[in-house]
Backbone as CSV, one residue per row, in Angstrom:
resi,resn,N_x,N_y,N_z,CA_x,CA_y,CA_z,C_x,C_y,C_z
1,UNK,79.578,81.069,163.376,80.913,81.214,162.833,81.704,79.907,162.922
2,UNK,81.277,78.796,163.620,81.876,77.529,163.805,82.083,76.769,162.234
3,UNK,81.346,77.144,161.528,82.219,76.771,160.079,83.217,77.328,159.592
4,UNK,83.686,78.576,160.216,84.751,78.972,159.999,85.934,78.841,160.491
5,UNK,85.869,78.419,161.708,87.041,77.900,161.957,87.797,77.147,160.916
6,UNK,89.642,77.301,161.293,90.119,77.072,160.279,90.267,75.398,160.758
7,UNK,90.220,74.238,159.474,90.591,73.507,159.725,91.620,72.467,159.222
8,UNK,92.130,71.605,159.923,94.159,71.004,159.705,93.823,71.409,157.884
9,UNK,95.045,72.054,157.791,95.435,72.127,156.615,94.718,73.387,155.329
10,UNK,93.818,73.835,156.272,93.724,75.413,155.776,94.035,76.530,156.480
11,UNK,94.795,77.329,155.675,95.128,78.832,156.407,94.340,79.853,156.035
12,UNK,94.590,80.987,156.651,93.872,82.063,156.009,94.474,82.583,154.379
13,UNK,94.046,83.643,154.124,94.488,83.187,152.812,94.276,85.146,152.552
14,UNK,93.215,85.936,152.113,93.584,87.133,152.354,92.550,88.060,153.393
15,UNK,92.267,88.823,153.932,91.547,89.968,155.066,91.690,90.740,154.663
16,UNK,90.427,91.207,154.205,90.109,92.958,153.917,89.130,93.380,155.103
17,UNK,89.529,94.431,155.792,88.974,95.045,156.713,88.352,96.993,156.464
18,UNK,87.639,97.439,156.501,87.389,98.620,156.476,86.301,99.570,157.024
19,UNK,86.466,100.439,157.617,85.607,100.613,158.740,85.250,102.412,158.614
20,UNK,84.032,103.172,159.137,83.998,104.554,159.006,82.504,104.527,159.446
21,UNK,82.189,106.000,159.278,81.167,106.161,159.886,80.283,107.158,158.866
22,UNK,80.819,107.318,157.817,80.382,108.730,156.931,79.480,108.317,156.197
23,UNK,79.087,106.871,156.063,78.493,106.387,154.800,77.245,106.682,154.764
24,UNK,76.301,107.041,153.585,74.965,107.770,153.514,73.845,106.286,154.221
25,UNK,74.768,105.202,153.932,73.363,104.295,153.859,73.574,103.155,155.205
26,UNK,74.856,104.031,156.123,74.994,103.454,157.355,75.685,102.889,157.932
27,UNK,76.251,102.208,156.772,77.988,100.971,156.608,78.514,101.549,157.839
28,UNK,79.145,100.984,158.404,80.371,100.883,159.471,81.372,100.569,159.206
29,UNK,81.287,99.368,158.759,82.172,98.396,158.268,82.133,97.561,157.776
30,UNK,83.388,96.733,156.898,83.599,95.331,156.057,84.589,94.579,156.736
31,UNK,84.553,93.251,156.723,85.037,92.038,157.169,85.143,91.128,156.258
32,UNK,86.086,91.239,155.186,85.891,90.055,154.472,87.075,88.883,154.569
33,UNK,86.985,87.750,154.945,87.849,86.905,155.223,87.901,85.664,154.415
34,UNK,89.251,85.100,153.881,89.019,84.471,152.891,90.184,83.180,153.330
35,UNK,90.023,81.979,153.657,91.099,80.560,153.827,90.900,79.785,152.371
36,UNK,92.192,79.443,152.463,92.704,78.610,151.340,92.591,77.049,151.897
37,UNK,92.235,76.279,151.315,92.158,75.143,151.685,93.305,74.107,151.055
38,UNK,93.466,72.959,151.285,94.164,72.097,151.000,94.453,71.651,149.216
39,UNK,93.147,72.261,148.654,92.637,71.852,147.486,93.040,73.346,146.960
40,UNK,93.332,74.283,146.695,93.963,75.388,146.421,92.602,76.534,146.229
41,UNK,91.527,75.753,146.357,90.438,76.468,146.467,89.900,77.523,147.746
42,UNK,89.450,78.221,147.186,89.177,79.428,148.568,87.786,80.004,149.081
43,UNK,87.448,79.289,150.214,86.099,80.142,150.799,86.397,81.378,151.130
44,UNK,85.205,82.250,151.217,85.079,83.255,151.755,84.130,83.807,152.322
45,UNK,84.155,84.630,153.484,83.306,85.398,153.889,83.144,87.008,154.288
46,UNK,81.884,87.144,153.649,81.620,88.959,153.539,80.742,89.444,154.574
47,UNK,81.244,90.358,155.236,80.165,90.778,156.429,80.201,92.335,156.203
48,UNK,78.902,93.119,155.811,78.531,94.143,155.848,77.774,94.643,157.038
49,UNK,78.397,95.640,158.202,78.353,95.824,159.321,77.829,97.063,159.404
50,UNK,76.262,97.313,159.649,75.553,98.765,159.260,75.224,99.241,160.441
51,UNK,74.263,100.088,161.014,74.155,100.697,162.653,73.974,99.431,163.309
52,UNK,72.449,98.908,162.827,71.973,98.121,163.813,71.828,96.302,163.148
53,UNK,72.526,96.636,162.350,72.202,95.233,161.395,73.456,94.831,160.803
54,UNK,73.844,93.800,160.459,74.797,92.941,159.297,74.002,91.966,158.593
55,UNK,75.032,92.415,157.173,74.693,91.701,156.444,75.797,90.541,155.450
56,UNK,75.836,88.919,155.667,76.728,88.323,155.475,76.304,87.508,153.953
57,UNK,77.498,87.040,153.512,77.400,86.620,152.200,78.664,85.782,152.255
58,UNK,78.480,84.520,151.903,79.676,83.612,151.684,79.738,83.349,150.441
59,UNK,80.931,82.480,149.764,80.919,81.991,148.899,81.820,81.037,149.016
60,UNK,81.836,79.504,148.913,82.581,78.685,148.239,83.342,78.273,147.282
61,UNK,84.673,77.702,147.573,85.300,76.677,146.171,85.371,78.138,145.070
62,UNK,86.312,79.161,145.628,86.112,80.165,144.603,88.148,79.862,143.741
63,UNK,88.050,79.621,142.502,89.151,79.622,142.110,89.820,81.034,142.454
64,UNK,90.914,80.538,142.243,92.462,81.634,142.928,91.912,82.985,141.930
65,UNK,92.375,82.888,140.702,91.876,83.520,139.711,91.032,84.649,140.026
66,UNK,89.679,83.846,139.763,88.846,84.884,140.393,88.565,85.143,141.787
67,UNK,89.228,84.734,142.950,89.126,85.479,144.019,89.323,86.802,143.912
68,UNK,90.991,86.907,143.706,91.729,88.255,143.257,90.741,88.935,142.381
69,UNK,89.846,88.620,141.546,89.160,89.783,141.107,88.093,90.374,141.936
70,UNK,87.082,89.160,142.505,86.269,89.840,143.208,86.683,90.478,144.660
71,UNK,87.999,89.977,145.327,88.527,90.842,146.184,88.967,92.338,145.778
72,UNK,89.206,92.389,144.820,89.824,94.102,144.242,88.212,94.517,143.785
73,UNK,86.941,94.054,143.743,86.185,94.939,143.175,85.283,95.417,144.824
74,UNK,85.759,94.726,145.752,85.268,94.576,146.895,85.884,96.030,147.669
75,UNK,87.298,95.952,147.284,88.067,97.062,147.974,87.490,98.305,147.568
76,UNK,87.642,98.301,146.095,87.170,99.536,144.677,85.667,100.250,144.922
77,UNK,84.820,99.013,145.610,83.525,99.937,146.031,83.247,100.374,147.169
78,UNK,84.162,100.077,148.536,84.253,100.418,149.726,84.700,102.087,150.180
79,UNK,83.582,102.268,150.605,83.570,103.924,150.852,84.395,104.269,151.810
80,UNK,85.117,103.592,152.335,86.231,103.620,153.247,87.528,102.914,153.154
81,UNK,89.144,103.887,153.690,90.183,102.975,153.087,90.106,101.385,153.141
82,UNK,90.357,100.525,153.158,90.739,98.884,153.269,92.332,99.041,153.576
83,UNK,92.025,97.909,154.471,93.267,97.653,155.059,93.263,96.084,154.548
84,UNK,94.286,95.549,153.473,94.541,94.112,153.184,95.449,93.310,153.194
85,UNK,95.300,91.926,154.463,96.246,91.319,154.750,96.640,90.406,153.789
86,UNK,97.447,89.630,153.491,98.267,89.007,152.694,98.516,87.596,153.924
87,UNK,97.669,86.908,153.928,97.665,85.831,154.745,98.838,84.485,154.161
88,UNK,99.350,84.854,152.941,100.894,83.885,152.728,102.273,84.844,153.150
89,UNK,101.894,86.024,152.694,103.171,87.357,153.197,103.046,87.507,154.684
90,UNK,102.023,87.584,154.958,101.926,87.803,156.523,100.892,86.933,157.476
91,UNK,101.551,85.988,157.769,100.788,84.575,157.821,100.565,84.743,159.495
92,UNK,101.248,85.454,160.370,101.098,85.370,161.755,99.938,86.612,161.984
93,UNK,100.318,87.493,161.233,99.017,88.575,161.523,98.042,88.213,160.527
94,UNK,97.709,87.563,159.864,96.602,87.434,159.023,95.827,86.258,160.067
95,UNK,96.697,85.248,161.126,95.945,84.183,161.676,95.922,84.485,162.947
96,UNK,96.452,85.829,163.385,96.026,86.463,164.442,94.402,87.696,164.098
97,UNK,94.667,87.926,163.141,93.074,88.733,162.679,91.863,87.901,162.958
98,UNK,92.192,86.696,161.864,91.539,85.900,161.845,90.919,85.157,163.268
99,UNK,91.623,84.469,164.142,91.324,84.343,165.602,90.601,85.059,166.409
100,UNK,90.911,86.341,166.146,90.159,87.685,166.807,88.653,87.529,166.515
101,UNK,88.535,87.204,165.077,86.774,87.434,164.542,86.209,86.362,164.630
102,UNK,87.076,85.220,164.386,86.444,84.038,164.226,86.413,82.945,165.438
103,UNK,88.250,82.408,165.788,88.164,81.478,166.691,88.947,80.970,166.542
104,UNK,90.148,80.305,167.541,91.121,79.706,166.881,90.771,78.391,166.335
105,UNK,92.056,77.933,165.448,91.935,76.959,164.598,91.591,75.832,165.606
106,UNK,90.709,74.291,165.063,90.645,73.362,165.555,91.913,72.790,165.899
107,UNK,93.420,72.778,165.627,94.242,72.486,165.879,94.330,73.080,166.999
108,UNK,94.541,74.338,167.436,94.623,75.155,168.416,93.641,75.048,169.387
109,UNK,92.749,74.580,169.229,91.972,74.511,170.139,92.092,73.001,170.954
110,UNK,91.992,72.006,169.869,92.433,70.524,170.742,93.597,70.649,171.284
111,UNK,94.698,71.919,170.989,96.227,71.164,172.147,95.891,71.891,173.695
């Protein structure tokens, strides 16, 4: 996860979280976390969290544009509610989520 840390001059950007136990094929849960970088471009990362296994999927340099789409098709197939942070609306709990899964920022960590 050490590439994820956030670094000077990227924030988080949006967190979809969703979690249950009903699913036929095992799901637990989703983790998808997404920072905006300096360049207005946005990584992301997808973690599919099943009994005994995860399964992760990143993607890079994803324009704004289509983030927002593949984040809403992400929510739309999740067999469980989503809970989604707004990491510019809610910038202290989106980089407190974020910390929790990931690590604090390299800023935060050198003071």
């Amino acid at each position: 996860m050490e590439e994820w840390v956030l670094q000077p001059g990227e924030k988080p950007y949006r967190i979809l979280t969703a979690a249950g136990d009903s699913s036929p094929d095992g799901l637990k849960g989703i983790h998808f976390y997404s920072k905006i970088k300096e360049t207005g471009m946005i990584d992301c990362l997808l973690i599919f969290s099943y009994d005994e296994r995860q399964a992760v999927r990143q993607a890079k340099d994803f324009p704004p544009d289509q983030f927002e789409h593949f984040l809403r098709g992400v929510a739309s197939r999740s067999p469980y509610p989503c809970q989604i942070v707004d990491g510019i609306r809610e910038e202290q709990k989106a980089l407190a989520l974020w910390e929790s899964f990931i690590g604090p920022s390299v800023e935060k960590a050198v003071s």
